[in-house]
Each structure stands twice: as C-alpha cells, then as structure tokens.
N, C-alpha and C positions, 0 to 999 in steps of 0.2 A: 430487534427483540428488546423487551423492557427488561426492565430487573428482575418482576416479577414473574417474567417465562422466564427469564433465564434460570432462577431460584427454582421454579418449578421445574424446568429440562433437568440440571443436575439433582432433584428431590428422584425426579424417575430412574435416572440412571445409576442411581442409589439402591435401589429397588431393585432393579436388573445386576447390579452388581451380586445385592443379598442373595438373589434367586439364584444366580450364578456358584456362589458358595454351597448353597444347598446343596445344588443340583451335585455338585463335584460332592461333601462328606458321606451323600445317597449313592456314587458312584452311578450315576444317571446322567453317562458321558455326550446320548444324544442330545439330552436335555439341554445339557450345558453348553453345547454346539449351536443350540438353535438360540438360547437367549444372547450368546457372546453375541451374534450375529444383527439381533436386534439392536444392543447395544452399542456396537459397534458403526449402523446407520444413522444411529441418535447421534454419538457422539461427531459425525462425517457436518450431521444437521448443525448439530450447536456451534462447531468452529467457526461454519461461516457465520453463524445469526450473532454470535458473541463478541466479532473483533469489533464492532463499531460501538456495543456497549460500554454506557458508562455507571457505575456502579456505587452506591454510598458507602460510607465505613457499615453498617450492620449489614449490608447487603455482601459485601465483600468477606465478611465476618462468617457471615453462614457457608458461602460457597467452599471456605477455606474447612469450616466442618465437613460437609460434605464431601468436599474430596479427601481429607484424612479420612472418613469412613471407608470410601470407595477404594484407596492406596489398601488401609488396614483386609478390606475383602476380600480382596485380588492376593494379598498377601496368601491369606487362610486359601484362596482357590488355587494357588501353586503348590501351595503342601499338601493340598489332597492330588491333585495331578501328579506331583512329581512323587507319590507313593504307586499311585496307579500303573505312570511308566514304568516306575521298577520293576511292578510283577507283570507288565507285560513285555520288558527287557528278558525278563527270564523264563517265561513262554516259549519266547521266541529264541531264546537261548538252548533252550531243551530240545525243541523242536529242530535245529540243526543239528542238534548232538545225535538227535534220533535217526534220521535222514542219513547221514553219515554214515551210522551203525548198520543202515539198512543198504547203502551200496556200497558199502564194505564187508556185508556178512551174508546179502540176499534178503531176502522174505524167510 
C-alpha cells in the first residue's frame, strides 16, 4: 500500500468512525452494529497493507490527524453507549424485580 491508500483507508475509516457516532447520539443501535462491523474488516485490511509502509513527515502528519479524530469519535460513541446501557441495566433491573413479585405473589 502507498501512502496515498493508506491516507485514504484511514480518510474512510474516519467516516465510519463519524457514522458510528451518529448512529450511537440517534440511538440506532442496529446501525451502529453494522457499521462498527465494517469498520472493523477495514481496519483487519489496513494492519496488514500498513506494516510494510513507509511514510513522509506530512504523510505521517495527517494519519496522526486522523487518528486523533477517530480516538475523539469513539470517545463520543462510549458516552452515548454507555447512557444506553444504563437504561437498559435498569430495564432489566425492573424486569427481575417484577418476575420475582410475580412467583412470590402469583399472577
């Protein structure tokens, strides 16, 4: 891979990153399951095509952009998951509480 795939694999998964965020503040949990997924196959692609690259100072420059955007996304996409767990921690929280009540008390 040259520089210039590579600059461009990471531009995409930049992209996927964003959509990822989205997908998670829209609570469009499928959504965000299918892109991590894609993502996820990019990134499996780039490790290999990347170790043999060799990179110039701007070329290293931008990548180093890039992944601070994509680190900053991922950030924002755990704060919205890790809201979403909570209230489905306590769904599920409820939900035993009620079960309980019900072969402790009947129907």
């Amino acid at each position: 891979m040259n520089s210039l795939q590579i600059i461009t694999c990471y531009e995409s998964l930049s992209v996927l990153t964003e959509r990822m965020c989205e997908a998670a503040a829209h609570g469009e949990w499928d959504k965000l399951i299918n892109i991590e997924q894609q993502r996820g196959r990019q990134v499996a692609t780039m490790r290999l095509a990347e170790a043999s690259a060799m990179l110039d100072e701007p070329t290293r420059q931008r990548k180093k952009q890039l992944i601070e955007k994509i680190l900053a996304d991922d950030t924002r996409i755990h704060r919205h998951t890790e809201k979403w767990l909570k209230q489905l921690q306590c769904i599920m929280q409820s939900n035993r509480q009620e079960q309980r009540l019900q072969q402790t008390y009947g129907s």
